[in-house]
Each structure stands twice: as structure tokens, then as C-alpha cells.
C-alpha positions as CSV (number, residue, x, y, z in Angstrom):
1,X,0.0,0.0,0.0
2,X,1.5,3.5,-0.9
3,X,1.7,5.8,1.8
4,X,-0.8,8.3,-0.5
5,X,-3.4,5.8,-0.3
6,X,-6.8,7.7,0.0
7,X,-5.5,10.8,-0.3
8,X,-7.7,13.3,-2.9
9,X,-6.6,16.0,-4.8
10,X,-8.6,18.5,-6.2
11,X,-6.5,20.2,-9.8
12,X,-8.4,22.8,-11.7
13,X,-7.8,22.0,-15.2
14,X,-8.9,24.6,-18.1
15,X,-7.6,25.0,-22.0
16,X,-3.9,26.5,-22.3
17,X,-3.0,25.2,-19.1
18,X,0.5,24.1,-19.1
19,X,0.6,20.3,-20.2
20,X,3.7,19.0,-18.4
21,X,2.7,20.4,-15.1
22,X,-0.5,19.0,-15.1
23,X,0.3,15.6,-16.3
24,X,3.4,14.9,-14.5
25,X,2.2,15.9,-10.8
26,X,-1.0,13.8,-11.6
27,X,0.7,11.1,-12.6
28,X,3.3,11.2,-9.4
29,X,0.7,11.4,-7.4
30,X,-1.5,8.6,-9.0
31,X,1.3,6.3,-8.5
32,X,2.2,7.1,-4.6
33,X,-1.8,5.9,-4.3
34,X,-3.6,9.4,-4.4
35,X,-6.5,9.8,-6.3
36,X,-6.4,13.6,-8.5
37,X,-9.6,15.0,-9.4
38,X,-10.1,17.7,-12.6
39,X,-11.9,19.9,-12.2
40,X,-13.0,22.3,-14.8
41,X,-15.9,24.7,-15.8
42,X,-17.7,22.4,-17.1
43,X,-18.2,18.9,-16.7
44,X,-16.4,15.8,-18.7
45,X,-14.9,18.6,-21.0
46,X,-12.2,18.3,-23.2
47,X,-9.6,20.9,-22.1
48,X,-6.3,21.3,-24.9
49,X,-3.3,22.3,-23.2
50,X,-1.2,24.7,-24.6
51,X,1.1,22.1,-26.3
52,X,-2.3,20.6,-27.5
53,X,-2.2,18.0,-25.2
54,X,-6.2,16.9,-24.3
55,X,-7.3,16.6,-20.5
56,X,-11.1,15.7,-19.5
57,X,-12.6,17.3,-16.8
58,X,-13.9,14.6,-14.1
59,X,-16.3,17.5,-12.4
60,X,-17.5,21.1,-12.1
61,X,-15.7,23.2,-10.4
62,X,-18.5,25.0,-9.0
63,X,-19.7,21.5,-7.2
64,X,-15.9,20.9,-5.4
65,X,-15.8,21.4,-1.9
66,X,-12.6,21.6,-0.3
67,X,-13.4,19.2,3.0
68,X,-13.1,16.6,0.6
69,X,-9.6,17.2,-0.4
70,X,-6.5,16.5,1.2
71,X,-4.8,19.5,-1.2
72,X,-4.8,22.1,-4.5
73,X,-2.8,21.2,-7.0
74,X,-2.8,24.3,-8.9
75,X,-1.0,24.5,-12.9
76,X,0.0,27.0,-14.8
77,X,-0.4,28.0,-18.7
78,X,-2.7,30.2,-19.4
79,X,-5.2,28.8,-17.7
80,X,-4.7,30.6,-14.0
81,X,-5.2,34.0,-15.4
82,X,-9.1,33.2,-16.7
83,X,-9.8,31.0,-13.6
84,X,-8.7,33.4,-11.0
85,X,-12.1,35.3,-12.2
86,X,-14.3,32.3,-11.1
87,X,-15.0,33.2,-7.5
88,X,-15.7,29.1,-6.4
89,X,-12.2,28.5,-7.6
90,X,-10.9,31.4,-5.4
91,X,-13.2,30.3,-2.6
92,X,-11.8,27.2,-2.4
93,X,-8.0,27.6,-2.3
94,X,-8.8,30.1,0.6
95,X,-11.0,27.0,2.5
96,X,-7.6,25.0,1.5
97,X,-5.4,27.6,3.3
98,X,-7.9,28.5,6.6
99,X,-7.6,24.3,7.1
100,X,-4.0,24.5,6.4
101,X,-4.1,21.7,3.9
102,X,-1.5,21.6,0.6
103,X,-1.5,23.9,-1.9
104,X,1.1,23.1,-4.7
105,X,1.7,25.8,-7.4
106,X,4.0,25.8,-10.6
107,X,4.5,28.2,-12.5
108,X,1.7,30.8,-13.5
109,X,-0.1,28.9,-11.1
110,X,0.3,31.5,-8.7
111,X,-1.7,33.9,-10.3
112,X,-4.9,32.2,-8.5
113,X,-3.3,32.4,-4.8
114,X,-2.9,35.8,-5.8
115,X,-6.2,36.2,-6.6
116,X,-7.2,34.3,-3.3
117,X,-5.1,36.4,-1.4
118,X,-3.5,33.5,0.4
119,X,0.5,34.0,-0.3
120,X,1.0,36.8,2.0
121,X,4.2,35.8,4.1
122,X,5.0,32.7,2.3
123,X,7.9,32.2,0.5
124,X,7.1,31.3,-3.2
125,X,9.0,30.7,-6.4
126,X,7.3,30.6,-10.0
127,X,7.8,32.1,-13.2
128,X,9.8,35.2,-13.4
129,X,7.0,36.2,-15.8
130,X,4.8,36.7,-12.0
131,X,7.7,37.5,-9.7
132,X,6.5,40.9,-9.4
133,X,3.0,40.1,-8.6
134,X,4.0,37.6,-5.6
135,X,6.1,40.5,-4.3
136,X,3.2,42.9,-4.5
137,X,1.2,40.3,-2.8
138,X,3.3,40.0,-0.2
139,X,4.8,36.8,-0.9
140,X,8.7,36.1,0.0
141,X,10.2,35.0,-4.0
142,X,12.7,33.5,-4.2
143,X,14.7,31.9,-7.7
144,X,14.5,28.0,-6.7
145,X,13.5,25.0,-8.2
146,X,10.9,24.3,-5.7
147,X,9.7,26.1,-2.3
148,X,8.1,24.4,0.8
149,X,6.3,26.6,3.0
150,X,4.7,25.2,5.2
151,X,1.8,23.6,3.2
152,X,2.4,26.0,0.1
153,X,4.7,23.7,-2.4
154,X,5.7,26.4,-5.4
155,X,8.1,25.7,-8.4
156,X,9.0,27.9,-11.9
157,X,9.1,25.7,-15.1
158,X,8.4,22.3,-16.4
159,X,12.2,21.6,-15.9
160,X,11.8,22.0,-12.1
161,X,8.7,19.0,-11.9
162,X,10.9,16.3,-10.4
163,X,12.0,18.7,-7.6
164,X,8.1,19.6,-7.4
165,X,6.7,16.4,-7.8
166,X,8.9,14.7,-4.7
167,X,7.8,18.0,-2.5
168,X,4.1,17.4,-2.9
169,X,4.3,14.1,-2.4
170,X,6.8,14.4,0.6
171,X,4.4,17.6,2.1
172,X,1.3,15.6,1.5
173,X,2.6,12.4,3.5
174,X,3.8,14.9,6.2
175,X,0.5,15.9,6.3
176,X,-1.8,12.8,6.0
177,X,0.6,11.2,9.2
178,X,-0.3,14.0,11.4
């Protein structure tokens, strides 16, 4: 039995997100015995990443509900900057932080903790495309491959996803044996 086992992660999922840091998280995950859940605006909707890469929604965003979640995975692309306007997605990562639970990042995934107002004296890495908006937001950047925070896992670039993918997973068992 993998020490994920039960574990459930919620991963918003929307066209021109970023296909490698959707895939490859999900797929870590899958393996250590968590189950990831996409969620997207609409309902068993085929979403094109931005390398063209096809990802089905397995529910509605708007019908998610944090409690039943052990974390946030959270992708960047494109995608962050139209789903930061959907108030349920912001909602929830806020229920994720107020219950402490994970929130892992990548890239212009950041844009929606942003949005959420949840990075405020966290230290975060991401693209250097958002640096600037972290800082505004109050958020401690840094230039890293990956960032561990408490329960906020953050990384910059496809290139960084093993170093991403063994902090989620390591955070998340932290987590799950407390």
C-alpha cells in the first residue's frame, strides 16, 4: 500500500493550461496511491493544453468542496489568469489555506493564490514572468527550483517538476501522518 493511499486532490484544469505540469504531478501522485480529481468549468470537457495535449474534466468546479480534499494542485499556462475570475475557484483555495491543507503551485499557477489572497508571508518561487505580482502580494520570492512553505509547495518551469513532484508528495505524507 502506498503511503498516498486515499489521499484526494482537487487540480483545476482549463484550455492553455500548461501540459507537463498537469500531467506529471498527476501522474506522481497517482502512483504514490492518491486519487487527482479535474476539475474544470464544465463537466467531462475536453480541455487542450497549450502544447495541445487533451485533459477531460472529471467535475465542475463550481460543485468541489474543499473538505473533501486532502490539497490544491494548482497548474500554470494560461489557464490561471481566466480561472482566477471564477469566484468558487478562489473560494476554495482560501478553504484549503484557513484548514492548512496543501497547496502546490507551478508556474503561473500562482496567479490564482494571488487572486485568493493566500501567499501573504509565504515564501514562493514561479515564473519570473509573476515574480513581481508575488512580491506585490506579499509573498517572500525567491529563484528555486521548488519552495516548501509550510503547506504551500511552489516551483518555476516544467524543468523544475521532479523537484516539485517529490515536494508534494513528501508535504502531502507529512501531512496525512499527522
Amino acid at each position: 500500500m502506498s503511503h498516498l493511499e486515499g489521499a484526494r486532490i482537487l487540480c483545476f484544469v482549463g484550455d492553455d493550461y500548461e501540459d507537463l505540469e498537469l500531467w506529471y504531478p498527476k501522474l506522481r501522485l497517482e502512483e504514490n496511491g492518491a486519487h487527482v480529481t479535474l476539475a474544470g468549468q464544465e463537466n467531462g470537457r475536453t480541455y487542450r493544453g497549450k502544447n495541445g495535449y487533451p485533459a477531460v474534466s472529471d467535475a465542475l468546479i463550481a460543485e468541489m468542496e474543499a473538505d473533501d480534499f486532502q490539497g490544491v494542485l494548482v497548474v500554470g499556462g494560461w489557464m490561471p489568469d481566466k480561472l482566477r475570475r471564477d469566484p468558487k475557484v478562489l473560494e476554495l483555495v482560501r478553504q484549503f489555506e484557513a484548514a492548512q491543507k496543501l497547496i502546490a503551485s507551478v508556474c503561473h499557477g500562482p496567479w490564482i493564490n494571488i487572486s485568493a489572497g493566500v501567499v501573504k508571508g509565504y515564501r514562493y518561487t514561479s515564473t519570473p514572468g509573476i515574480k513581481d505580482d508575488l512580491i506585490n502580494a506579499g509573498a517572500d520570492w525567491v529563484d528555486q527550483p521548488v519552495v516548501v512553505d509550510r503547506h504551500h509547495v511552489s516551483s518555476r518551469r516544467p524543468p523544475d517538476l521532479p523537484a516539485f513532484g517529490k515536494a508534494i508528495i513528501d508535504t502531502l505524507g507529512k501531512q496525512l501522518s499527522t
